[in-house]
C-alpha positions in Angstrom: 9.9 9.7 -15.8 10.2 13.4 -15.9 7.6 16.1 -14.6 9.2 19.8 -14.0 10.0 20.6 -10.7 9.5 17.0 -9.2 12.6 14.6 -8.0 11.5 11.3 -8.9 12.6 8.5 -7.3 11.9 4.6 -8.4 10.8 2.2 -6.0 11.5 -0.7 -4.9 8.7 -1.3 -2.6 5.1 -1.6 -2.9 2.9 1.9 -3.2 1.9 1.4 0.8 5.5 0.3 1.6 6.9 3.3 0.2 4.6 5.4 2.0 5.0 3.9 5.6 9.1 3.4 5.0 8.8 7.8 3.7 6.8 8.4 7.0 9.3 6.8 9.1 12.4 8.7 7.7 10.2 11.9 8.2 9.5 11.4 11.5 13.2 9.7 12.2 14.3 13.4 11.3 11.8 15.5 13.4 9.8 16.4 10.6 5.9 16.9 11.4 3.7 14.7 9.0 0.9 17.5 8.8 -1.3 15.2 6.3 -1.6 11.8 4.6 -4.4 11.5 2.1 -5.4 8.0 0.1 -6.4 9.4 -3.3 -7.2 6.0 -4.0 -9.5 5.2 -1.0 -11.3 8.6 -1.7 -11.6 7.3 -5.4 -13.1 3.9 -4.1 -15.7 6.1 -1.9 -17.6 7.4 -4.7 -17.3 4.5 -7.0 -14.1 5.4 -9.2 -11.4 2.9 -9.8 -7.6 4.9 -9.1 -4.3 2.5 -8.5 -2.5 3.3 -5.1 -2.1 6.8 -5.0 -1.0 9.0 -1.8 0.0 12.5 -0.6 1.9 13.2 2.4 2.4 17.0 3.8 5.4 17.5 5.8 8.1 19.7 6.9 8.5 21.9 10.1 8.4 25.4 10.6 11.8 26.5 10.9 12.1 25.9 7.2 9.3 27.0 5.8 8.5 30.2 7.7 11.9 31.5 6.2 10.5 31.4 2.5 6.9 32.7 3.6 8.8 35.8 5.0 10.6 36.2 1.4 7.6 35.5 -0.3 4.0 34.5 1.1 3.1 33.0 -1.8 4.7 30.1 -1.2 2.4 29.2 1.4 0.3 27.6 -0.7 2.9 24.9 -1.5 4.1 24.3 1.9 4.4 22.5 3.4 6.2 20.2 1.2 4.5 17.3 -0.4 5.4 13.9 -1.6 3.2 11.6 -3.7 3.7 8.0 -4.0 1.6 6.5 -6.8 1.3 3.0 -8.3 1.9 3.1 -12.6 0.0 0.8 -15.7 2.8 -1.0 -15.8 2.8 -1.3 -12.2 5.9 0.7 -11.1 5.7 2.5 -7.6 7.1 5.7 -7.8 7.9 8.8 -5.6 7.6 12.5 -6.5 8.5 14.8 -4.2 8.6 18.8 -5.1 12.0 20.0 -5.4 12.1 23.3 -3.0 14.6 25.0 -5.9 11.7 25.3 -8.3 9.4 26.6 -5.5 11.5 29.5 -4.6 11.9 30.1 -8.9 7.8 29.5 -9.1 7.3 32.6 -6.4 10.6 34.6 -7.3 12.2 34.0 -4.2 16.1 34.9 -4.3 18.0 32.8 -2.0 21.4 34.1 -2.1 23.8 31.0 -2.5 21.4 28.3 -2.3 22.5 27.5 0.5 19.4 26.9 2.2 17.4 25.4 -0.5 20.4 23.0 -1.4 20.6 22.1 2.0 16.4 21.5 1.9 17.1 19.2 -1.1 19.6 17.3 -0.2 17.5 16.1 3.0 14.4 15.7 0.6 16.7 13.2 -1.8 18.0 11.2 1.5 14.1 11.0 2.5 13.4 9.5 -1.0 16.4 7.1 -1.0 15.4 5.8 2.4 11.6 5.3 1.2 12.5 3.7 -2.4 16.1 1.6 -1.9 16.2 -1.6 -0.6 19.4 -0.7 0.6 18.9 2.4 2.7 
């Protein structure tokens, strides 16, 4: 599964499962989880069927304020989000929005990469630890 500028990760877990085990490798790395809406359960509320779907908001400042000084823009896609959803065929699966195609969406220059690469390479970990068995 492929969806521009989303990493998607596989799980191995349950939708909840993945959720809980993405909170706890948030909050493991002194993240602030700012939000964690149940699409589904809001679905259910006014009558709607929806499989397991759920949105987390996280990050902390000292990341994020750096790209709203290049660009304020960006503000309305921080703080980073992560969706764990439930598919047809009954495949959990994790997307979260890769900060490299953020900074291209709002024309933010980030000379090297350094910082983004650094932003994604703690956003794969996350994933891993949420969707492996093994992490």
């Amino acid at each position: 599964m492929t969806v521009p500028g989303l990493m998607i990760h596989r799980s191995t877990f349950d939708a909840k499962q993945t959720a809980d085990r993405l909170v706890a490798a948030i909050q493991a790395r002194g993240l602030t989880l700012f939000a964690r809406v149940d699409h589904a359960a809001g679905a259910t509320a006014v009558g709607m069927p929806l499989r397991p779907t759920e949105l987390l908001m996280f990050g902390n400042a000292r990341g994020g304020t750096p790209l709203m000084q290049a660009a304020q823009t960006i503000g309305i896609d921080l703080p980073l989000r992560a969706l764990v959803w439930l598919d047809e065929a009954g495949t959990t699966w994790l997307g979260i929005n890769d900060p490299a195609w953020l900074t291209q969406r709002h024309g933010i220059d980030v000379a090297g990469e350094g910082p983004v690469a650094a932003m994604r390479t703690m956003l794969e970990a996350l994933a891993v630890e949420a969707t492996a068995a093994h992490a």
